[in-house]
C-alpha positions in Angstrom: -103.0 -60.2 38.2 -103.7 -63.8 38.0 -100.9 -65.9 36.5 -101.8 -69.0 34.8 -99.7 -72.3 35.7 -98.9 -73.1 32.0 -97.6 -69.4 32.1 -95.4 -69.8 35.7 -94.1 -73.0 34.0 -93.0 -70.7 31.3 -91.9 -67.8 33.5 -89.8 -69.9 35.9 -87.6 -72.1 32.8 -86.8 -68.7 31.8 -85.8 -67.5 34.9 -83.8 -70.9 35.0 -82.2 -70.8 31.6 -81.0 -67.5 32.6 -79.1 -68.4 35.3 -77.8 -71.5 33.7 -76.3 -68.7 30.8 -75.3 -66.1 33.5 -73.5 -69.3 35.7 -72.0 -69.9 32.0 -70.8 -66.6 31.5 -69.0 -66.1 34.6 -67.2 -69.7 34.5 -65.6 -68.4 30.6 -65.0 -65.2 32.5 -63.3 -66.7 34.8 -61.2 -69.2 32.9 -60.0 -66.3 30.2 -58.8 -64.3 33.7 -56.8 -67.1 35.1 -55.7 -67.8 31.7 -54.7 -64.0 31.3 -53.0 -64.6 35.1 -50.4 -67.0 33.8 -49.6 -65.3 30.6 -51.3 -66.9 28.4 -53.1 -64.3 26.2 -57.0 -63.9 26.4 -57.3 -61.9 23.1 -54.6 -64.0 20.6 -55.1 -67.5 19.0 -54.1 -69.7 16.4 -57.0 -71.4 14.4 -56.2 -73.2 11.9 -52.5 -72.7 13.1 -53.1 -69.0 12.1 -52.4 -65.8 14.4 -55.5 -64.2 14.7 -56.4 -61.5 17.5 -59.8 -61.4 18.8 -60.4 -57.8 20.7 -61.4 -58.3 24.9 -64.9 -56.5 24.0 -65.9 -59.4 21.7 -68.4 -61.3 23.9 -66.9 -63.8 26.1 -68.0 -66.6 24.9 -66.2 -66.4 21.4 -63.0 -65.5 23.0 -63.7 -69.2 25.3 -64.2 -71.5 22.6 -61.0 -70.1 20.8 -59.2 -70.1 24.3 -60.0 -73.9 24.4 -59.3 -75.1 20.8 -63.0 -75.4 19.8 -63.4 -76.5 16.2 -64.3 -72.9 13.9 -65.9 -73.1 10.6 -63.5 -76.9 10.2 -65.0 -77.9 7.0 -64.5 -74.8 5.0 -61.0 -74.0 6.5 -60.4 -77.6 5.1 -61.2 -77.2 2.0 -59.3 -74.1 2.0 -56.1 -75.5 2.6 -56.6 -78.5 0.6 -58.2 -76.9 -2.7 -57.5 -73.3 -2.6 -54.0 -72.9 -5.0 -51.5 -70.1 -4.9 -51.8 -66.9 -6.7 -55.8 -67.3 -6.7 -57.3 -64.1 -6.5 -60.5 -64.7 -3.8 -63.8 -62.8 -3.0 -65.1 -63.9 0.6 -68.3 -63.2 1.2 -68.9 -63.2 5.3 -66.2 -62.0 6.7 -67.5 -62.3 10.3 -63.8 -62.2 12.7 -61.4 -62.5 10.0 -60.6 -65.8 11.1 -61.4 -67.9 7.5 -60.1 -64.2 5.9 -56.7 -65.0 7.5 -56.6 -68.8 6.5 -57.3 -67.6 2.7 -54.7 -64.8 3.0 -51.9 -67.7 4.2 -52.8 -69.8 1.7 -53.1 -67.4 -1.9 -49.7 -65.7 -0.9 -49.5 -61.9 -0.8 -49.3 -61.6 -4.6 -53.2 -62.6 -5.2 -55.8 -60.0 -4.3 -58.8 -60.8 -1.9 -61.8 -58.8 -1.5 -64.0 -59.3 1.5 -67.8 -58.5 1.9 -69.2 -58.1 5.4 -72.4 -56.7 6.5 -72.0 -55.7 10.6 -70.0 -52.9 10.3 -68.7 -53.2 14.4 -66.5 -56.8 12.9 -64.7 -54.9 9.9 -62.4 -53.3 11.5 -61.3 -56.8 13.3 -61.9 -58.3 10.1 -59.4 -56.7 8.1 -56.8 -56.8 10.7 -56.6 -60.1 11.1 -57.1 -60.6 7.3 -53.9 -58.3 6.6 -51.7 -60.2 9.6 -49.3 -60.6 7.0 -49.6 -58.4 4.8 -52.5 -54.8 3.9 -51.2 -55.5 0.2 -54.0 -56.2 -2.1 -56.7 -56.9 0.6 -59.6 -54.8 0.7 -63.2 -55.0 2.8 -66.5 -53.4 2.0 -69.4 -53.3 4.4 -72.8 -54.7 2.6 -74.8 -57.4 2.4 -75.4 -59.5 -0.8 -79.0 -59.7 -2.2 -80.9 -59.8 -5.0 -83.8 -57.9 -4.1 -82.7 -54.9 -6.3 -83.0 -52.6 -3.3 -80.0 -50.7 -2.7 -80.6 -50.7 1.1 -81.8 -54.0 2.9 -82.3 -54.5 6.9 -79.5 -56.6 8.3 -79.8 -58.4 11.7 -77.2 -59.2 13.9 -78.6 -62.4 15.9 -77.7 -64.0 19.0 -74.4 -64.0 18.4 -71.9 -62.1 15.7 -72.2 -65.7 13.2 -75.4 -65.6 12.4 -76.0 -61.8 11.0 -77.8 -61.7 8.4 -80.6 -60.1 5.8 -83.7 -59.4 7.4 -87.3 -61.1 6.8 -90.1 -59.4 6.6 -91.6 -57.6 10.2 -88.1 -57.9 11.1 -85.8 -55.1 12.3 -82.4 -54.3 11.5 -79.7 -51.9 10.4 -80.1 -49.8 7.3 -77.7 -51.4 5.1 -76.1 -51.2 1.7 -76.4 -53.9 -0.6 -73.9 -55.5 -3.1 -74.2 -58.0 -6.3 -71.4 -60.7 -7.1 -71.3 -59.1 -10.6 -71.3 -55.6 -8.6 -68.1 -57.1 -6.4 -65.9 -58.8 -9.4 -65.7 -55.7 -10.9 -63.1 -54.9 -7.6 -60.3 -57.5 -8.7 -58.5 -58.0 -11.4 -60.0 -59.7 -14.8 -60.1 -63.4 -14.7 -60.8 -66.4 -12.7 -61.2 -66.4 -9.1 -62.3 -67.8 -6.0 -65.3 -67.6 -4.3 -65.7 -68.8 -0.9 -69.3 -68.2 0.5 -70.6 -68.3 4.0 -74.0 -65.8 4.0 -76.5 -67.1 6.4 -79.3 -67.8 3.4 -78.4 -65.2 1.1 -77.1 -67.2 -1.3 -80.3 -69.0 -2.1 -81.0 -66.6 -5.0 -76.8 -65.8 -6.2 -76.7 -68.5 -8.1 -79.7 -68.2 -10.4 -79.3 -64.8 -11.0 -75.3 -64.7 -11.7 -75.2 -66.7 -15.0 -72.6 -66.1 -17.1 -70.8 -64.8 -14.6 -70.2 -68.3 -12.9 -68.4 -69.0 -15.5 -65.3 -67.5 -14.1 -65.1 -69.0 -10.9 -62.5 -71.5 -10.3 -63.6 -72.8 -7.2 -66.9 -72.6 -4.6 -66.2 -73.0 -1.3 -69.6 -72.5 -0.2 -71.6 -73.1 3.2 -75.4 -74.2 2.7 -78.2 -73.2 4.8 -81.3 -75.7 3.9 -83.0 -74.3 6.9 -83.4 -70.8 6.0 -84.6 -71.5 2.0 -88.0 -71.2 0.6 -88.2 -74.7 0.2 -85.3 -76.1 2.3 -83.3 -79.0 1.1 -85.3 -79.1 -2.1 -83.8 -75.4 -2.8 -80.4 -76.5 -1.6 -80.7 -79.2 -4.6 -81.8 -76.6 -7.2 -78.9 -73.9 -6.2 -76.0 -76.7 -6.2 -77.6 -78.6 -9.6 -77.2 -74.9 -11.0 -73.8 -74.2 -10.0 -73.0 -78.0 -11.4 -74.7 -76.7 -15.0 -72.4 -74.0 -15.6 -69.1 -76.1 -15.6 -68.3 -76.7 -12.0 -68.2 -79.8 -10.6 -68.4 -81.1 -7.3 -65.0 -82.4 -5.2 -65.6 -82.0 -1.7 -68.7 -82.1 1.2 -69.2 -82.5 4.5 -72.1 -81.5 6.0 -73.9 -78.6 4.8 -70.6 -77.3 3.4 -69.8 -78.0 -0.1 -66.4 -77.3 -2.5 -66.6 -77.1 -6.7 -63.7 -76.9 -8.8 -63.2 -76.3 -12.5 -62.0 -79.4 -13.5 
């Protein structure tokens, strides 16, 4: 079979960025073992200066960059602990680890309740656990995936890594999985305002627009942007936040892609 040299080119930087990743691997391994070796736990951290545990079957490199203090999700847990008062009853959409789930938990007090959404069913387990380090009282997780497609099943992908899960495109395969509203979800706390802190991978291009009324009862948006992934990329971003700025919310915190609304 006659390879082409454009094609070897091709053939041997994968063979090379494999190794670099394997060579990767086996240093975190290794670090997390001699870590383990001196007691220093391999599975428990504090992000955020929250106790979180993150199970030994999670893939190594997650468990690494908590081991070393790598930054997780900084802006939103930020405006978190800066905006997010006491009492607030919360709806998280993308749970992933539990790790933001924990910070909100700390921070409304056990009284409020707080109602998590994620998708990949193998994280909701971990999820609630670290959610409910303090207390299982009025914290509650459902497995589904927001959209507005008005199926009642859409394809969720996992992606490289457990982060960046999310809905399908089209061609693309995925799990069979249920999906869920905002107006579908509010109906799970108690009447009144709430929180809503928002980190979907794209999904929450279209939440916005089709929510109306029901905005209105939000008393703050944490909410992580994805310009990337929209129709029309940062054009779309200024659409979605010029609509949640039209229903009485206004605008108190960014940085980066990340950006907080309060009810003033």
């Amino acid at each position: 079979m006659k390879v082409f040299k454009g094609e070897a080119f091709v053939n041997r930087s994968s063979r090379c960025m494999w190794r670099i990743f394997k060579l990767k691997e086996i240093k975190q391994k290794i670090y997390l073992r001699i870590s383990s070796l001196l007691n220093i736990s391999s599975t428990t951290f504090t992000p955020h200066g929250i106790p979180i545990k993150i199970p030994s079957n999670i893939q190594t490199s997650v468990r690494y960059a908590f081991a070393r203090g790598r930054p997780y999700e900084e802006a939103e847990a930020k405006m978190i602990i800066n905006h997010l008062p006491l009492d607030t009853n919360v709806i998280e959409l993308g749970g992933c680890l539990g790790v933001i789930s924990a910070l909100i938990r700390h921070r409304i007090g056990v009284n409020a309740h707080h109602l998590i959404v994620e998708a990949n069913p193998d994280l909701t387990d971990i999820c609630l656990s670290n959610a409910t380090n303090t207390t299982t009282k009025n914290t509650n997780i459902i497995v589904a995936a927001v959209d507005y497609s008005n199926k009642k099943y859409v394809n969720f992908v996992f992606g490289h890594h457990m982060h960046v899960g999310r809905v399908s495109k089209e061609q693309e395969t995925g799990i069979p999985t249920r999906t869920a509203t905002l107006s579908e979800l509010v109906k799970r706390i108690p009447k009144g305002p709430f929180a809503l802190i928002c980190d979907i991978e794209g999904a929450e291009e279209h939440l916005f627009e089709r929510e109306g009324t029901l905005i209105s009862n939000i008393s703050l948006l944490i909410l992580e942007t994805h310009p990337y992934m929209y129709t029309d990329g940062t054009n779309t971003q200024k659409k979605m936040l010029d609509c949640i700025a039209s229903f009485g919310l206004q605008e108190i915190d960014r940085e980066g892609d990340v950006v907080c609304f309060k009810r003033i």
